[in-house]
C-alpha positions, 0 to 999 in steps of 0.5 A: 401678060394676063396670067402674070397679072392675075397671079398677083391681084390674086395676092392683093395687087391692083391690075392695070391695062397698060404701063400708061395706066400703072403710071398715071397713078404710081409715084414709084415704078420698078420695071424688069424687062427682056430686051431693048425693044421691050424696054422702049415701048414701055417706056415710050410707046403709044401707051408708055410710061412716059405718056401719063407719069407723074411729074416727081415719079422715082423710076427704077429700071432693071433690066439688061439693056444697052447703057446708051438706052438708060441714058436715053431714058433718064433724059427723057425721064428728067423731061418729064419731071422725074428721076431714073436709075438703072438697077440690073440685078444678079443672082439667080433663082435661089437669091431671088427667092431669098431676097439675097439679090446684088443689084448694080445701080447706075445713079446720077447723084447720091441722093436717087441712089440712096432712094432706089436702095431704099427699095432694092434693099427689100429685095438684096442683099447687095446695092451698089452704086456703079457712077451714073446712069447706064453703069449699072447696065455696063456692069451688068453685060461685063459681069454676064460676058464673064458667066457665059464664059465660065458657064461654057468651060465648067460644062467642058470640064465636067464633060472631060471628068465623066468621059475620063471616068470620074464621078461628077459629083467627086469632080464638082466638089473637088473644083469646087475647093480648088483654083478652078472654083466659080459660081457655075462650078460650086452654086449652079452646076450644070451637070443634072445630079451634081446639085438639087434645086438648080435646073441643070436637076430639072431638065434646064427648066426656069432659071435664065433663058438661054436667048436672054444670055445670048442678048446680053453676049450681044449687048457686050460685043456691041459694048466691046465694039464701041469702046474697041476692047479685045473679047476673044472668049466673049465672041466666042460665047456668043457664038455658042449660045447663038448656035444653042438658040438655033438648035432648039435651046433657047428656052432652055437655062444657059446651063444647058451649055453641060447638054449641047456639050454632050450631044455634040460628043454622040 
């Protein structure tokens, strides 16, 4: 994206014309990317990364993606010369500007592990490494099936608390000590207000996409599928963050569970 590019050589950054130029002359390459598809073409397209890397390059992808496609590229990675780990991150917003991310690392030996933390130390506050690669990824899609889940109850609590009266902030701050504390309940409230600094306070702008969530909701179910594990309340997740997309949330934060809840109640 031109304007991405633009916004970092304007803080001292050198630009490129495509991913095949970035690698030709890195020796370390991080890539944070939306989807499968996207993470594919970088890696291998026409202009790919995989078309002029050095041999001895460290590549580090975190993305939420498919663990069989980290597999694939670490592969293809040590074809080439090179070593690859994947590395998605968790966080949010807030620990991103903080540098207080959680990066869950697949690494197929100690010795690429220590060599990513060395990096992703910069940006976290907790690297861990999860076994080989694509576990990182198999955390990742656990860990966001487990999100979208509380997300959606957190939403329903708090809508069920304010149709019987209570003050929605009284309420979060009561839940928020109580057995039914969570992340979506105590840093990341859905419900506008509650808390400043988090987009369910700015009409569910920035933060994490809507359709980003429902990606990751399919990666689990493919995931579940596979390895025939039972995920009733993930199913159903994705089912409601599929039908969020539809109805003009997709762009919107994943909170915004908290408006189509009450949209649905009019």
């Amino acid at each position: 994206v031109p304007e991405a590019v633009s916004a970092l050589t304007a803080k001292g950054a050198r630009g490129a014309a495509s991913p095949a130029e970035v690698a030709a002359e890195s020796d370390l390459i991080v890539t944070m990317l939306p989807n499968n598809a996207i993470v594919s073409n970088v890696y291998e397209g026409q202009d790919g990364i995989f078309s002029s890397v050095k041999s001895g390059a460290f590549l580090i992808d975190s993305s939420t993606v498919d663990p069989a496609l980290s597999k694939d590229l670490a592969v293809k990675a040590a074809a080439a010369g090179c070593q690859f780990v994947d590395a998605p991150v968790s966080g949010g917003i807030n620990a991103a500007a903080a540098g207080t991310l959680t990066f869950m690392v697949g690494a197929n030996s100690d010795q690429e592990f220590a060599k990513a933390e060395m990096l992703l130390s910069k940006m976290g506050a907790k690297i861990t490494h999860c076994g080989g690669v694509g576990t990182g990824g198999a955390v990742k899609i656990c860990n966001n099936m487990l999100l979208a889940v509380s997300m959606i109850g957190t939403s329903e609590a708090m809508n069920l608390g304010i149709k019987l009266g209570l003050d929605p902030k009284l309420l979060a701050g009561i839940l928020g000590s109580a057995t039914g504390r969570c992340w979506s309940v105590d840093t990341y409230n859905p419900c506008p207000g509650v808390m400043e600094n988090v987009p369910s306070s700015n009409d569910y702008k920035g933060g994490f996409g809507t359709a980003l969530m429902t990606k990751d909701l399919g990666l689990a179910q493919d995931a579940a599928t596979r390895a025939q594990a039972a995920t009733p309340l993930g199913s159903l997740s994705h089912q409601i963050y599929r039908v969020m997309c539809n109805a003009g949330y997709a762009e919107k934060d994943f909170s915004s569970a908290f408006k189509f809840l009450r949209e649905q109640d009019k």
